[in-house]
VOBA-1610 file (N, C-alpha, C; in pm, whole numbers, padded with zeros to 5 digits, always signed):
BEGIN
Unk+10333+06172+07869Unk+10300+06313+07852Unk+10424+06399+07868Unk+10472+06498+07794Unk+10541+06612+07810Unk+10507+06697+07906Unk+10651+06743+07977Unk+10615+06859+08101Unk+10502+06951+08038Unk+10433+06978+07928Unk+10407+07117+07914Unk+10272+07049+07899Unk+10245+06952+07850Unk+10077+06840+07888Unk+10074+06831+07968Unk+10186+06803+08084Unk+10132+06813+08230Unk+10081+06970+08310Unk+10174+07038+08253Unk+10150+07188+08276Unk+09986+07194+08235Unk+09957+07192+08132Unk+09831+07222+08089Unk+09697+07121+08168Unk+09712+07013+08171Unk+09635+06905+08258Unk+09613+06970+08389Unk+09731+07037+08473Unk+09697+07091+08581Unk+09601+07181+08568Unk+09664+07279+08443Unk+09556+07425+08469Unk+09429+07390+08443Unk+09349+07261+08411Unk+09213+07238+08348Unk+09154+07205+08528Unk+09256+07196+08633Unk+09174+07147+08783Unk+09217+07268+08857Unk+09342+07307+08846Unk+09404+07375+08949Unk+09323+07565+08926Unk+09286+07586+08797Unk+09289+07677+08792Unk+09122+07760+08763Unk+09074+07849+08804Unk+08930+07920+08824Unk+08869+07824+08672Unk+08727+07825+08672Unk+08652+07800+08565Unk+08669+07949+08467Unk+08695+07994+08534Unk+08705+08179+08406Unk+08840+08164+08369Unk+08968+08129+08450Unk+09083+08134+08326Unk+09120+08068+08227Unk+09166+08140+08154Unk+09216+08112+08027Unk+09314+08019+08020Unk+09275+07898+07974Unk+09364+07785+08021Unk+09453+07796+07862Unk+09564+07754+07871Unk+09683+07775+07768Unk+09665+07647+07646Unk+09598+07565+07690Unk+09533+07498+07602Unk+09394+07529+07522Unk+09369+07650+07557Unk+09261+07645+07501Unk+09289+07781+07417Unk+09436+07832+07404Unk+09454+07921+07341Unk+09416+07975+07193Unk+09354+08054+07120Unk+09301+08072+07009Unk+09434+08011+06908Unk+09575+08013+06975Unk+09716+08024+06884Unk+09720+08089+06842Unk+09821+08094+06738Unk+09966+08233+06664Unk+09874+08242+06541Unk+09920+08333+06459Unk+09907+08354+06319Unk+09948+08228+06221Unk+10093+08218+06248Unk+10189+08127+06204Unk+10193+07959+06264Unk+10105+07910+06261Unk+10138+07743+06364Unk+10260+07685+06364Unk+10286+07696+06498Unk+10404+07628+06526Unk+10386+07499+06637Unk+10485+07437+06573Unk+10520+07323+06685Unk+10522+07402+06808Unk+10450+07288+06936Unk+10440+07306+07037Unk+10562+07281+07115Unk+10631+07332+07235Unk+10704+07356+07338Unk+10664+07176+07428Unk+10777+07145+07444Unk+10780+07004+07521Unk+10771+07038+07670Unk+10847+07208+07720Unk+10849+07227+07832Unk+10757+07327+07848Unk+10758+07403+07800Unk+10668+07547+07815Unk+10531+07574+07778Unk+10423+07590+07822Unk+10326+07631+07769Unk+10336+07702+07615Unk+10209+07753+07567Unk+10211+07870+07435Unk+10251+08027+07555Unk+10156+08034+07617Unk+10186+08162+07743Unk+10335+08168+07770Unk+10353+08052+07866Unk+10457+08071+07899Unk+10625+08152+07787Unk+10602+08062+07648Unk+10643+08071+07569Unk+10652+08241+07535Unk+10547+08294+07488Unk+10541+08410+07515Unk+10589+08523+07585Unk+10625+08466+07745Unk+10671+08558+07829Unk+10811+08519+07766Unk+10940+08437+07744Unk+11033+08417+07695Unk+11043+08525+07543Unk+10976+08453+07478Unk+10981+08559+07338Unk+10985+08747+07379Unk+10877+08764+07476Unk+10890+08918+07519Unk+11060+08964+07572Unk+11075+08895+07692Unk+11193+08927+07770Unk+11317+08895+07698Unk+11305+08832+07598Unk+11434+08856+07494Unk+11469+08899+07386Unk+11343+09000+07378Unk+11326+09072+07236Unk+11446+09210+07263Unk+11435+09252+07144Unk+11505+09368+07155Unk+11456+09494+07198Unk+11326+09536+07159Unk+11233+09590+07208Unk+11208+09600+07375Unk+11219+09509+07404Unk+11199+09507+07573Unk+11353+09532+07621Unk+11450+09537+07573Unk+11586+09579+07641Unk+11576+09741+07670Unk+11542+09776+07553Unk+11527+09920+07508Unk+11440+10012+07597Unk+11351+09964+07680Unk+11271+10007+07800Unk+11353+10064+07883Unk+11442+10047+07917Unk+11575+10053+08051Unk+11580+10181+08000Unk+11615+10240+07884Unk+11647+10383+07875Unk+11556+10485+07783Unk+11401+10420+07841Unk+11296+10509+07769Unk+11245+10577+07928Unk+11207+10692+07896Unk+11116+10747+08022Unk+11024+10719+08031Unk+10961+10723+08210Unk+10879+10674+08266Unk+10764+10833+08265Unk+10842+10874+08370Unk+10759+11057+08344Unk+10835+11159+08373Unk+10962+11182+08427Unk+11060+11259+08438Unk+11177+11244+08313Unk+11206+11322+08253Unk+11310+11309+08171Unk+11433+11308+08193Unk+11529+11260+08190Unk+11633+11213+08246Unk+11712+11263+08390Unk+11629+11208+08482Unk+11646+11263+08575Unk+11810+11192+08666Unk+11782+11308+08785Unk+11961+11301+08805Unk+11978+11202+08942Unk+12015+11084+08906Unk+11956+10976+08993Unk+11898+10819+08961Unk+11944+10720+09046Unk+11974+10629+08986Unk+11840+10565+09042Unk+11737+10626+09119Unk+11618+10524+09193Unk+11479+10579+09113Unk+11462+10658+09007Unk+11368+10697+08956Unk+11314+10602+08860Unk+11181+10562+08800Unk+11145+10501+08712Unk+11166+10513+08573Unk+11176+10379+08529Unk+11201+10361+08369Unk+11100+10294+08318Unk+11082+10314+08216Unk+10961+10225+08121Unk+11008+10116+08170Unk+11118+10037+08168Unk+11085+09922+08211Unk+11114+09849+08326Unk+11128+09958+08428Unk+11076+09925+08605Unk+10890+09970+08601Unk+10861+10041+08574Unk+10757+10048+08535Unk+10690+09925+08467Unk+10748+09822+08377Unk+10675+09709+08320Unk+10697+09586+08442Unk+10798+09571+08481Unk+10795+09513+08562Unk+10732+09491+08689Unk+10699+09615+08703Unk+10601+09662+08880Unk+10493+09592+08799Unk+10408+09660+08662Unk+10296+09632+08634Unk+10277+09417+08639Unk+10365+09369+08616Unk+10377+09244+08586Unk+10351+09175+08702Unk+10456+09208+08847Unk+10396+09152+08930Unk+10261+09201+09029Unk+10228+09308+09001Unk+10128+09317+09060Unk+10019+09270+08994Unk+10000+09218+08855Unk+09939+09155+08770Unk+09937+08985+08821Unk+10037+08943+08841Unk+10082+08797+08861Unk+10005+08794+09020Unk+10006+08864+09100Unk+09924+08891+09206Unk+09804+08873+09254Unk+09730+08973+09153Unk+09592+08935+09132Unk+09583+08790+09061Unk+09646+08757+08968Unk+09594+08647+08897Unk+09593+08552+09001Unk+09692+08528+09006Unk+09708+08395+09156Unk+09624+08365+09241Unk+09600+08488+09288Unk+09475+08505+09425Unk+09324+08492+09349Unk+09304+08522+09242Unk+09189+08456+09161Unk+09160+08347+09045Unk+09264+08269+09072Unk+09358+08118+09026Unk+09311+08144+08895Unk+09376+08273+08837Unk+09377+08279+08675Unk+09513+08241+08664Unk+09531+08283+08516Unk+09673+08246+08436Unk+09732+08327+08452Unk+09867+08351+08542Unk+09981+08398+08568Unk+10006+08374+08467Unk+10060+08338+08382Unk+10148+08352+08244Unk+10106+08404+08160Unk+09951+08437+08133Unk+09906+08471+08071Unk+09895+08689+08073Unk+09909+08677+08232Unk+09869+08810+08298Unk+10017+08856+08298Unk+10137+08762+08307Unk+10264+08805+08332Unk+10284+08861+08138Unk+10296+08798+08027Unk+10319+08772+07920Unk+10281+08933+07846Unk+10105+08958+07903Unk+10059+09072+07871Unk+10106+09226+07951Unk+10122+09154+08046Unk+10198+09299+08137Unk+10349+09299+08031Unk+10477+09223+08056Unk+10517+09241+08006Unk+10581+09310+07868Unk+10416+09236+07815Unk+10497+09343+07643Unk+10377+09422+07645Unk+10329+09496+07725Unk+10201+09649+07721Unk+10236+09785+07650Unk+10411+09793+07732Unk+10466+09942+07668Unk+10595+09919+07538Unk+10587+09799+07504Unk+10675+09756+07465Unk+10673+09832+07320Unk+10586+09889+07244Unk+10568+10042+07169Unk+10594+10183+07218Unk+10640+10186+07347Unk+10629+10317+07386Unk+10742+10412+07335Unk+10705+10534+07312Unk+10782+10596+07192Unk+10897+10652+07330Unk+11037+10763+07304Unk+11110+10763+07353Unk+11044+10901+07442Unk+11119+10977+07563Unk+11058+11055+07671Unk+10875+11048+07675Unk+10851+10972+07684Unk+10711+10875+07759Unk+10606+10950+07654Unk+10544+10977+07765Unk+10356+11043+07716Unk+10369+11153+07603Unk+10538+11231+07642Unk+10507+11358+07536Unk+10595+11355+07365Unk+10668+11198+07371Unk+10693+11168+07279Unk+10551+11087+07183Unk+10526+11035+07297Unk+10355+10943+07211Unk+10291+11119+07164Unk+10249+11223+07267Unk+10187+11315+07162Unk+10231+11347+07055Unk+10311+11403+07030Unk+10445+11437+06909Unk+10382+11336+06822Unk+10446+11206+06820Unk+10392+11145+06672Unk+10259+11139+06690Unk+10196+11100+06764Unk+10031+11132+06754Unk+09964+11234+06644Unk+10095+11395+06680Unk+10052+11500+06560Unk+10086+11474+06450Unk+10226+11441+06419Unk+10283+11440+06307Unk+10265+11307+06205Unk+10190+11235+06249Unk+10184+11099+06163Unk+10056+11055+06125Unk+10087+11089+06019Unk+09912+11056+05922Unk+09845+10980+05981Unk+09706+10977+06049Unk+09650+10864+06116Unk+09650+10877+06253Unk+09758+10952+06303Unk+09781+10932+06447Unk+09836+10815+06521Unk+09892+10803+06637Unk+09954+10714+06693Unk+09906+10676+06784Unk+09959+10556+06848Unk+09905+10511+06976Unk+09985+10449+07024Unk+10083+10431+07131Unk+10140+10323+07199Unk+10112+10193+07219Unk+09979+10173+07280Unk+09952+10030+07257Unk+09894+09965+07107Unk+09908+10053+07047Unk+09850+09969+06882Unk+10011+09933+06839Unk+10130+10068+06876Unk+10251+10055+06846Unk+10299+09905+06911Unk+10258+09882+07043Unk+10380+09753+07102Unk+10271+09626+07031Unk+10175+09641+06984Unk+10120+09508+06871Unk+10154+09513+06761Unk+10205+09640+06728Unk+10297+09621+06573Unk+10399+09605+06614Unk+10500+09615+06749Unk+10637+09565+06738Unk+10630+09416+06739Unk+10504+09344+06791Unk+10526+09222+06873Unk+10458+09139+06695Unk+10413+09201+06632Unk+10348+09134+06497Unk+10468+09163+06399Unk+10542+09348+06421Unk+10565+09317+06246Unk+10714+09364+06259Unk+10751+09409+06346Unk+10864+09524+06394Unk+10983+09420+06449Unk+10944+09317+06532Unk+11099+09260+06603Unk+11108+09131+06499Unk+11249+09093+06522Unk+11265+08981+06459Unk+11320+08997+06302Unk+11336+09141+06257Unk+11369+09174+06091Unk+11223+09137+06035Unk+11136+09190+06077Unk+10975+09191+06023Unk+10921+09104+06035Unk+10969+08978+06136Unk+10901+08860+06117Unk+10781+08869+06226Unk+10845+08955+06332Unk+10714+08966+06459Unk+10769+08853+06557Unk+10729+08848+06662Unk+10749+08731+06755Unk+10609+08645+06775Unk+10548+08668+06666Unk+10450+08585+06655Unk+10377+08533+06799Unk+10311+08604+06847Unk+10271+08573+06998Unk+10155+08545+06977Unk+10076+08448+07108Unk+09918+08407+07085Unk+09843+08526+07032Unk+09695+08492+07013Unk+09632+08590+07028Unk+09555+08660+07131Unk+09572+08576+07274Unk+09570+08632+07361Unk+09613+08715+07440Unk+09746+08701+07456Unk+09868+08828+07473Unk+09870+08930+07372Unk+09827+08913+07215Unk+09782+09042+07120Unk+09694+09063+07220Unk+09550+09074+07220Unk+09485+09120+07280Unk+09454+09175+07403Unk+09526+09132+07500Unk+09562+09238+07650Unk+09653+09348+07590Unk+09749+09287+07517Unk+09809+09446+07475Unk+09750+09570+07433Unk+09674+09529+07296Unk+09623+09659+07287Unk+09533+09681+07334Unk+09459+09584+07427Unk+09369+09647+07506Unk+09396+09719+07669Unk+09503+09707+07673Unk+09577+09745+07805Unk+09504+09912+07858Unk+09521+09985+07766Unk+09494+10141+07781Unk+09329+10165+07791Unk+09245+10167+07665Unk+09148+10220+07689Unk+09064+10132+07577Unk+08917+10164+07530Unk+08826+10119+07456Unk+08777+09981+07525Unk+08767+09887+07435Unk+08643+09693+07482Unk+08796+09682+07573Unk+08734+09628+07680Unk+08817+09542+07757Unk+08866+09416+07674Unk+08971+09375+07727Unk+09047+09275+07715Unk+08918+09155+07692Unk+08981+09091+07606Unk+08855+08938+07627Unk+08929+08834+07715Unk+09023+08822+07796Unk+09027+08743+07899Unk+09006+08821+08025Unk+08995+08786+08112Unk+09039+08849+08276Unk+09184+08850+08321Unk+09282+08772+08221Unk+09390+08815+08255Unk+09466+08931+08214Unk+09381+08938+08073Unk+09409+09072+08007Unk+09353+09202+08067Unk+09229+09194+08190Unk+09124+09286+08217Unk+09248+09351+08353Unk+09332+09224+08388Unk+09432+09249+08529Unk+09526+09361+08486Unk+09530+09299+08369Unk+09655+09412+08356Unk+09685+09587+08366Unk+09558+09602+08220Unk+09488+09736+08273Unk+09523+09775+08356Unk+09452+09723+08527Unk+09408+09779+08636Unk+09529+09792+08707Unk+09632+09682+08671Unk+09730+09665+08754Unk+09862+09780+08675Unk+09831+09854+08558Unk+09915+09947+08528Unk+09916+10082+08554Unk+09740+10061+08583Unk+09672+10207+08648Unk+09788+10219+08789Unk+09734+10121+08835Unk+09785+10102+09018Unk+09945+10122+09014Unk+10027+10047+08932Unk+10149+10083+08919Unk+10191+10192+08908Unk+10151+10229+08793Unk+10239+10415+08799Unk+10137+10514+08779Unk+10009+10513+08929Unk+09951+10617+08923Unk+10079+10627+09089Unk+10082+10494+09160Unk+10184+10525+09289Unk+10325+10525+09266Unk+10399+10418+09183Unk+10527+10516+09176Unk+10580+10608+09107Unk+10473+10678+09028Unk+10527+10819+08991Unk+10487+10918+09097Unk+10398+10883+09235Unk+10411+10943+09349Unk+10522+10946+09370Unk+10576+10822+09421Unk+10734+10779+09492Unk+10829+10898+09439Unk+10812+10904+09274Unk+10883+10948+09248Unk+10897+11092+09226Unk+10808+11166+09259Unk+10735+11257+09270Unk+10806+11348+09383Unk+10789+11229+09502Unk+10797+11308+09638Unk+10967+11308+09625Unk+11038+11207+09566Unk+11185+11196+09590Unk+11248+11351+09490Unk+11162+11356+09382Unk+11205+11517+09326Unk+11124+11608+09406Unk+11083+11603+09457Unk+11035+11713+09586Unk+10928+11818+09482Unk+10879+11702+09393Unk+10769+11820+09328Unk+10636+11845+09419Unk+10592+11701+09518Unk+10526+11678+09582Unk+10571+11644+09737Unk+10524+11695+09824Unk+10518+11625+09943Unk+10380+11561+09971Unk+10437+11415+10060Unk+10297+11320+10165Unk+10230+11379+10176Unk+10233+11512+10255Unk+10097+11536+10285Unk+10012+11638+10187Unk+10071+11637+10102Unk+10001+11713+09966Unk+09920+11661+09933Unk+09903+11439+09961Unk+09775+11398+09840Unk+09674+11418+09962Unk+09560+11427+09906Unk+09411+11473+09980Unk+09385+11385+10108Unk+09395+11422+10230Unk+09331+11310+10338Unk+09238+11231+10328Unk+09114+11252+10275Unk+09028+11172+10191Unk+09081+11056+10124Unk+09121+11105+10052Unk+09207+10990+09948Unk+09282+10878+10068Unk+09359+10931+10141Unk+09489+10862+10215Unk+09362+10824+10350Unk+09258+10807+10346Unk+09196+10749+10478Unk+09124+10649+10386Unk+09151+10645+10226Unk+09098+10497+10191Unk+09225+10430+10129Unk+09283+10454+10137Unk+09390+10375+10034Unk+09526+10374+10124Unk+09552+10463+10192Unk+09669+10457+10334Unk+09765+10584+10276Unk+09851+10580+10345Unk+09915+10696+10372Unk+10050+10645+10262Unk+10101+10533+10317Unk+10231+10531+10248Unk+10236+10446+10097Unk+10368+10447+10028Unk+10343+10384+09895Unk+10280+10202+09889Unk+10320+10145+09983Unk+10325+09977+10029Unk+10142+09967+10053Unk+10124+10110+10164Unk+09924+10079+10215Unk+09885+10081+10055Unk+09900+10148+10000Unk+09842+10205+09868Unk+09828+10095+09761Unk+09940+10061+09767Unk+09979+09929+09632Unk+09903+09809+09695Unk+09907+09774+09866Unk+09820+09665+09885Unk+09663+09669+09912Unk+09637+09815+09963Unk+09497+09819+09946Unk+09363+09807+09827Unk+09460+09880+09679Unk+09459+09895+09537Unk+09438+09715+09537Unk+09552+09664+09537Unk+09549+09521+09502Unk+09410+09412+09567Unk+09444+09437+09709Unk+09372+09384+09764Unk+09177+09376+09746Unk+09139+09460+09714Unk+09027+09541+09687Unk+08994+09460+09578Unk+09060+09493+09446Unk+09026+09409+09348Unk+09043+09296+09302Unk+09131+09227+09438Unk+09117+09066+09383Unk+08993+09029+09515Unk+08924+09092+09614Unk+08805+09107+09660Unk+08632+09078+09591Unk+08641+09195+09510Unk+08548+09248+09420Unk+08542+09180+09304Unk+08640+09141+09272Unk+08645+09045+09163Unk+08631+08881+09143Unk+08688+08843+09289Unk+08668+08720+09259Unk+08494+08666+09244Unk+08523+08586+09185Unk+08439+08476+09091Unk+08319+08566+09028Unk+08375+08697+08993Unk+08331+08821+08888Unk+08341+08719+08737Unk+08312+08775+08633Unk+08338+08760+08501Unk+08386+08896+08453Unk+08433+09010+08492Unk+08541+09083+08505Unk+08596+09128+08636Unk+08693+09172+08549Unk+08744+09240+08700Unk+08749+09417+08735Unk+08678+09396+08909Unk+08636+09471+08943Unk+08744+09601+09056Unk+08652+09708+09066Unk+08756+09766+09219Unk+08614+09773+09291Unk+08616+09807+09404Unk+08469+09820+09496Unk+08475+09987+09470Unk+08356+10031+09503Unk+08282+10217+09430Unk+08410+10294+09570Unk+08380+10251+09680Unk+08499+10342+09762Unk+08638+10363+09708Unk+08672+10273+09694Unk+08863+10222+09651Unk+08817+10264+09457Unk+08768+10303+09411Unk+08755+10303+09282Unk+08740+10475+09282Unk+08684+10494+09338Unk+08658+10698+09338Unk+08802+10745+09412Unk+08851+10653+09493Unk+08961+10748+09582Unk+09081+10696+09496Unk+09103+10600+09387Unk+09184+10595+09293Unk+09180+10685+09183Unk+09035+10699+09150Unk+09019+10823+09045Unk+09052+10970+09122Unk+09051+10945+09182Unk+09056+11106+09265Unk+09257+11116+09280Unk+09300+10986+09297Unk+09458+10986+09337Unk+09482+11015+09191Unk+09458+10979+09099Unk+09479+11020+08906Unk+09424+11150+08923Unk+09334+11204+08948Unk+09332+11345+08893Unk+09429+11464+08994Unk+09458+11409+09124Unk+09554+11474+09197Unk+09698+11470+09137Unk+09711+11368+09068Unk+09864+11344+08997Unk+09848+11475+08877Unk+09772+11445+08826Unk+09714+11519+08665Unk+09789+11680+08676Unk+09685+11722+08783Unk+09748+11856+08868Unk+09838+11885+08913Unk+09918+11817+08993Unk+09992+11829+09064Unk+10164+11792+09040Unk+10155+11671+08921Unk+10274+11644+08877Unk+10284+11606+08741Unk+10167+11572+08681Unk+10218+11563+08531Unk+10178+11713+08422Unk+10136+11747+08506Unk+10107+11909+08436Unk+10224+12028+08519Unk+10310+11986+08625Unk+10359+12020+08675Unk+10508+12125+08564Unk+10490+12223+08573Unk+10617+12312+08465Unk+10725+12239+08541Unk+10754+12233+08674Unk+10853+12142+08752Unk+10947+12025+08701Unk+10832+11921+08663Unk+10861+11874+08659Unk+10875+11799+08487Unk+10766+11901+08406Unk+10736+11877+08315Unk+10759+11992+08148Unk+10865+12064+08264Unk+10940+12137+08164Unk+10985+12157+08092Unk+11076+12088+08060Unk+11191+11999+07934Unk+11080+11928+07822Unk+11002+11872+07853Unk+10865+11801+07790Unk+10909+11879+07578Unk+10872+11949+07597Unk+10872+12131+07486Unk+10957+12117+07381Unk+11102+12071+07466Unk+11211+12036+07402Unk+11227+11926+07321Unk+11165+11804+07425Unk+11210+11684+07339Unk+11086+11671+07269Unk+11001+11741+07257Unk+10885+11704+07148Unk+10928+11752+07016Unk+11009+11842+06996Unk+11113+11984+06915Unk+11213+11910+06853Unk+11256+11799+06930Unk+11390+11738+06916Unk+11300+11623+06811Unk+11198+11570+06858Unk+11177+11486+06791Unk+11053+11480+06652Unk+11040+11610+06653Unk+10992+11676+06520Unk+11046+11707+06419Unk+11204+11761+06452Unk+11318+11727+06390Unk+11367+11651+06291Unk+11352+11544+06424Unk+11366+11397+06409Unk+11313+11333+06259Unk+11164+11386+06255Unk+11038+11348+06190Unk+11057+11393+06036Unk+11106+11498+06050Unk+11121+11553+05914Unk+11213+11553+05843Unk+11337+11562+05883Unk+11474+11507+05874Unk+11453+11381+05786Unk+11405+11272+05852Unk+11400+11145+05781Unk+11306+11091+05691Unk+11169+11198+05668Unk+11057+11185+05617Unk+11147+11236+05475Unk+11223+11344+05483Unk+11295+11428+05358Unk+11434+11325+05317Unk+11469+11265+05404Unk+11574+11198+05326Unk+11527+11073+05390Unk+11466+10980+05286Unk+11406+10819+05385Unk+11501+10732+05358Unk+11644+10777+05272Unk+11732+10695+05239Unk+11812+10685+05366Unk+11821+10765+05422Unk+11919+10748+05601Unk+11849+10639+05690Unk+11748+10608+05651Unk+11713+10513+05756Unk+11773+10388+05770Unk+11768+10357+05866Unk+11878+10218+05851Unk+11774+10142+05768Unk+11874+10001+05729Unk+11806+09916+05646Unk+11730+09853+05712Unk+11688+09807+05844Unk+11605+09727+05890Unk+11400+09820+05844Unk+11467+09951+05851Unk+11356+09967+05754Unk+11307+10061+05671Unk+11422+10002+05576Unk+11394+10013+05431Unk+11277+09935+05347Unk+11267+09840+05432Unk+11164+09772+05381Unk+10984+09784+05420Unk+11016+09848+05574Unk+10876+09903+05589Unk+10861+10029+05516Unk+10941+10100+05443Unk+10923+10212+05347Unk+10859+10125+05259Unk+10917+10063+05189Unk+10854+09995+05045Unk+10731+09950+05109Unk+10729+09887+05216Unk+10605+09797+05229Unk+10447+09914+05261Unk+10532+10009+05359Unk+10370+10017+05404Unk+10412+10180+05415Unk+10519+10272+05329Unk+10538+10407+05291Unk+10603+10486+05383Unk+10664+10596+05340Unk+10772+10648+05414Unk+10718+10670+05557Unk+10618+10748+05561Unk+10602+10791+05719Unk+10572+10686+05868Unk+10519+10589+05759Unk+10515+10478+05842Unk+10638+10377+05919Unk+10741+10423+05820Unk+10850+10375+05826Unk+10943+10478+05944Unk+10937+10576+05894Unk+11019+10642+06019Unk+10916+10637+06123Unk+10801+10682+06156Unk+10746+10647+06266Unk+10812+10549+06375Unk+10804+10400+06331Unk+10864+10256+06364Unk+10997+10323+06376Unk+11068+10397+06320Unk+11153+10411+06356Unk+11201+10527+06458Unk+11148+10615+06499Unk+11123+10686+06589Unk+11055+10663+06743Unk+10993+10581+06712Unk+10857+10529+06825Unk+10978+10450+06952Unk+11089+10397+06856Unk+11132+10263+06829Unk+11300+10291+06961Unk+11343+10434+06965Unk+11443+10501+06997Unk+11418+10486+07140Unk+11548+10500+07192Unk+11543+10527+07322Unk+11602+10664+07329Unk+11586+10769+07472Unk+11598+10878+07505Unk+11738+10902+07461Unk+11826+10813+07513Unk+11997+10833+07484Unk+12009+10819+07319Unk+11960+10772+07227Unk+11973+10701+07142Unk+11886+10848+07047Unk+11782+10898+07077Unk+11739+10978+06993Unk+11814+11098+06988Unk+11873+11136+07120Unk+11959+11276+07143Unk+12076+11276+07072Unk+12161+11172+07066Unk+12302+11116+06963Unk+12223+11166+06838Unk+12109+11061+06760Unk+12050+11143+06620Unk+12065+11280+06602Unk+11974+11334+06711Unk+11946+11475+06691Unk+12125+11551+06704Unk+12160+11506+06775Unk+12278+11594+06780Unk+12409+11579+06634Unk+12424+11454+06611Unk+12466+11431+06490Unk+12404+11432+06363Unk+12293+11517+06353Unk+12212+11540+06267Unk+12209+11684+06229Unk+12211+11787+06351Unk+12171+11910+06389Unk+12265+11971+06417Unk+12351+11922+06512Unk+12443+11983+06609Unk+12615+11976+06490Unk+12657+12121+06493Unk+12798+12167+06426Unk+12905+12098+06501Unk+12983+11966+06430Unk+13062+11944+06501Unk+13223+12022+06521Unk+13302+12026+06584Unk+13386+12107+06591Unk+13515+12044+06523Unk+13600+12165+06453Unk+13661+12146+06322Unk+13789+12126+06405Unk+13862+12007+06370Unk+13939+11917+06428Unk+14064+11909+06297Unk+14182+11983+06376Unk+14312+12052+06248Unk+14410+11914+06276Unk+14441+11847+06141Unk+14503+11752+06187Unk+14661+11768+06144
//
């Protein structure tokens, strides 16, 4: 037997009757030869973490726009928190870690550039509307690789775009993730919150902080703890009605308090401006687009094409456009 038959032989004893054992994976679009060492999952988490797409996280925003300071969140400290607190739950309810790691991993891996208010922006401007998680299943299907996709199971498709909202995930490792992205950055965009002093501790509701704890660590393990509780040997996964209202209640205190915040959410105005710009600029001349896609023009029409290519930018990377696009450079006497 190959390490990765043995890998799989284990997960048919070692692992819950509800997880998704990697052998029993639906597979790719494309059939490929199997991995001697690696699972299909496992495989997956490799294909994510070396895409290009997932580099590009490091300098997309989390919820502050480029803030002044090196300990604030990035899309992809943000993917990473979500991953292991995902790998967490799975473990403790002997699901598929690879499966729960693979889908955390590539969740935001569409996320357009300055976070939530770049996703609205193309949301308006793009026939159809947008979505982040439909976006990181078109990077992971049609976008990385020079259009080839990284061809991933269809189980990791499916936690992805089910990560956000509508049918749950059809595994429970996909159902972890969700919950475990809620939990991630509904608390460290606290953290990060209180370190820009938009918020102070004792600002979130006592209520709230006499079920879930006071500091960021009570919060993240009570959150965790709770729902690998409630959940185990569930056929989804659950939070208990206490720890589930004082989480909804910690989201609508954020809502108020810091993502609607002018504070903190000021600049927001600008880069939606910057990247409307952006939108039209390249919709009017679709010949500037680089060639990687020139071909989603032909294939699937201009707007679709800059979209992917907009969605696709990082914060540093869209401001250079806009500025060498927009911005008068200065006349240089030689």
């Amino acid at each position: 037997m190959t390490l990765r038959e043995q890998v799989q032989e284990r997960e048919k004893t070692a692992l819950s009757p509800l997880a998704c054992k990697s052998s029993q994976s639906r597979g790719r679009v494309r059939p490929e030869e199997e991995c001697d060492v690696r699972t299909p999952f496992q495989r997956d988490v490799d294909r994510i973490v070396y895409s290009k797409a997932f580099r590009r996280l490091k300098h997309k925003t989390q919820v502050f726009l480029q803030p002044e300071g090196d300990h604030y969140r990035t899309r992809m400290t943000h993917t990473l928190e979500v991953s292991r607190i995902a790998r967490t739950i799975a473990r403790a309810l002997s699901l598929n870690e690879d499966l729960a790691e693979a889908v955390a991993l590539g969740h935001d891996l569409g996320h357009t550039p300055f976070g939530h208010a770049g996703e609205r922006l193309l949301d308006e401007v793009m026939p159809g509307g947008f979505a982040h998680y439909k976006q990181s299943v078109r990077v992971v299907e049609r976008l990385e690789k020079g259009g080839a996709g990284l061809n991933l199971t269809w189980e990791v498709r499916n936690g992805i775009v089910c990560h956000t909202k509508g049918a749950p995930a059809a595994t429970l490792e996909g159902q972890i993730v969700r919950l475990a992205d809620h939990i991630a950055y509904i608390n460290h965009d606290i953290e990060d919150a209180i370190r820009g002093k938009i918020i102070y501790p004792l600002d979130i509701p006592l209520e709230i902080s006499q079920v879930l704890g006071f500091t960021h660590s009570q919060r993240i393990d009570a959150l965790v703890t709770d729902a690998i509780q409630a959940s185990m040997g569930q056929e989804e996964i659950r939070q208990s009605r206490p720890v589930g209202e004082a989480m909804l209640a910690l989201k609508n205190f954020m809502f108020d308090s810091v993502y609607t915040n002018p504070m903190a959410k000021g600049e927001e105005g600008k880069a939606q401006d910057m990247l409307r710009q952006l939108f039209e600029f390249y919709r009017k001349n679709p010949d500037e687009l680089p060639d990687d896609f020139q071909n989603i023009r032909e294939r699937d029409g201009i707007d679709r094409a800059v979209c992917d290519y907009i969605a696709g930018m990082t914060d540093p990377f869209a401001m250079e456009r806009f500025k060498a696009l927009f911005i008068p450079k200065g006349w240089t006497v030689l």
